[in-house]
C-alpha positions as CSV (number, residue, x, y, z in Angstrom):
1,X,12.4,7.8,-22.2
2,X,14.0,10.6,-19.9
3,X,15.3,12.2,-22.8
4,X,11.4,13.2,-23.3
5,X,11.2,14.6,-20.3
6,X,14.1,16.0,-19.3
7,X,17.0,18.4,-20.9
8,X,20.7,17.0,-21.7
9,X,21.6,19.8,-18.3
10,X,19.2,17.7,-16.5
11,X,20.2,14.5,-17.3
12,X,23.9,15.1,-16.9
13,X,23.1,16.2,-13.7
14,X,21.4,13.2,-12.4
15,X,24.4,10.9,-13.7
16,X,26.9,13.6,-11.9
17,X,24.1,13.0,-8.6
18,X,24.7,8.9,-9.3
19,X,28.6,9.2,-9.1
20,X,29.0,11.3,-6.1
21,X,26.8,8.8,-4.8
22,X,29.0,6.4,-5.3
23,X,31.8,7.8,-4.4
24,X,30.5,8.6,-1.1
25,X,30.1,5.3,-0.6
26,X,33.9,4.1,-2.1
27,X,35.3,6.4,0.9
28,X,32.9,5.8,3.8
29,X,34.0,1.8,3.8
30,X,33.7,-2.0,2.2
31,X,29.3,-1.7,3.2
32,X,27.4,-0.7,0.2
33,X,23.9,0.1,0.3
34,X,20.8,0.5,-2.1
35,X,20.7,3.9,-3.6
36,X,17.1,5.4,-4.5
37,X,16.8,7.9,-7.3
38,X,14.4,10.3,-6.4
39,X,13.0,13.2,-8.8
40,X,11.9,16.4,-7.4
41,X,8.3,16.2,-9.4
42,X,8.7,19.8,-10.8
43,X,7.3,20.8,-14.0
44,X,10.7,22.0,-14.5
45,X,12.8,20.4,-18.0
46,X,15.8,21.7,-16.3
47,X,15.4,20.4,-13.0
48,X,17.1,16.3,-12.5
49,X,17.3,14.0,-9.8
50,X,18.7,13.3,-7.0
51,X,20.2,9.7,-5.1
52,X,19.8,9.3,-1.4
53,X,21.6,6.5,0.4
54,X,19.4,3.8,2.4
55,X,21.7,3.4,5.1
56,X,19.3,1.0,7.4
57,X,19.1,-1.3,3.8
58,X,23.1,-2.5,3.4
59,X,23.5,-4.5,-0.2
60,X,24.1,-8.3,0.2
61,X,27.5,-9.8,0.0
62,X,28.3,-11.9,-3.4
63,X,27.9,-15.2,-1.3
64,X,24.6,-14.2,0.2
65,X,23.4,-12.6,-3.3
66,X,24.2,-15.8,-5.2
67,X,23.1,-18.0,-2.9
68,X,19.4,-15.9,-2.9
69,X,19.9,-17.0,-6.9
70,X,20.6,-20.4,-6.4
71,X,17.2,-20.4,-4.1
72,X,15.0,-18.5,-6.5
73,X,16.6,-21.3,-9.6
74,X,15.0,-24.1,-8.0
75,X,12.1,-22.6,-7.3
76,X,11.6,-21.7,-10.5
77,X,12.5,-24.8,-12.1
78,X,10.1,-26.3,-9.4
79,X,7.3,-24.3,-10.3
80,X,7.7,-25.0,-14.2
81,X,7.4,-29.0,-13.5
């Protein structure tokens, strides 16, 4: 669907945006945070998008992130019965 809006420069550019992203985040340490892509709303074809780093929103750890699933399982399975 961005291919509608956007030119192949543009688009290239945004995935560029996403991996300096995450390289930023590879050398500042092990925390890892959410990543929001944000579009400058120009009428622009051209013009991409950028990533900004939610420091104050830190990704869970795989323990914490599958025990979140575990939860949301049983509720589901709860809520079906």
């Amino acid at each position: 669907m961005t291919g509608k809006f956007l030119k192949r420069g543009a688009i290239i550019d945004t995935i560029k945006s996403e991996e300096r992203m995450n390289a930023v985040q590879k050398r500042a340490g092990k925390t890892k945070y959410h990543v929001d892509v944000v579009s400058c709303g120009c009428p622009d074809e051209n013009c991409g998008a950028f990533h900004i780093l939610r420091s104050e929103r830190p990704l869970p750890s795989w323990e914490e992130a599958e025990q979140t699933l575990l939860v949301e399982r049983q509720q589901r399975k709860s809520a079906r019965k």
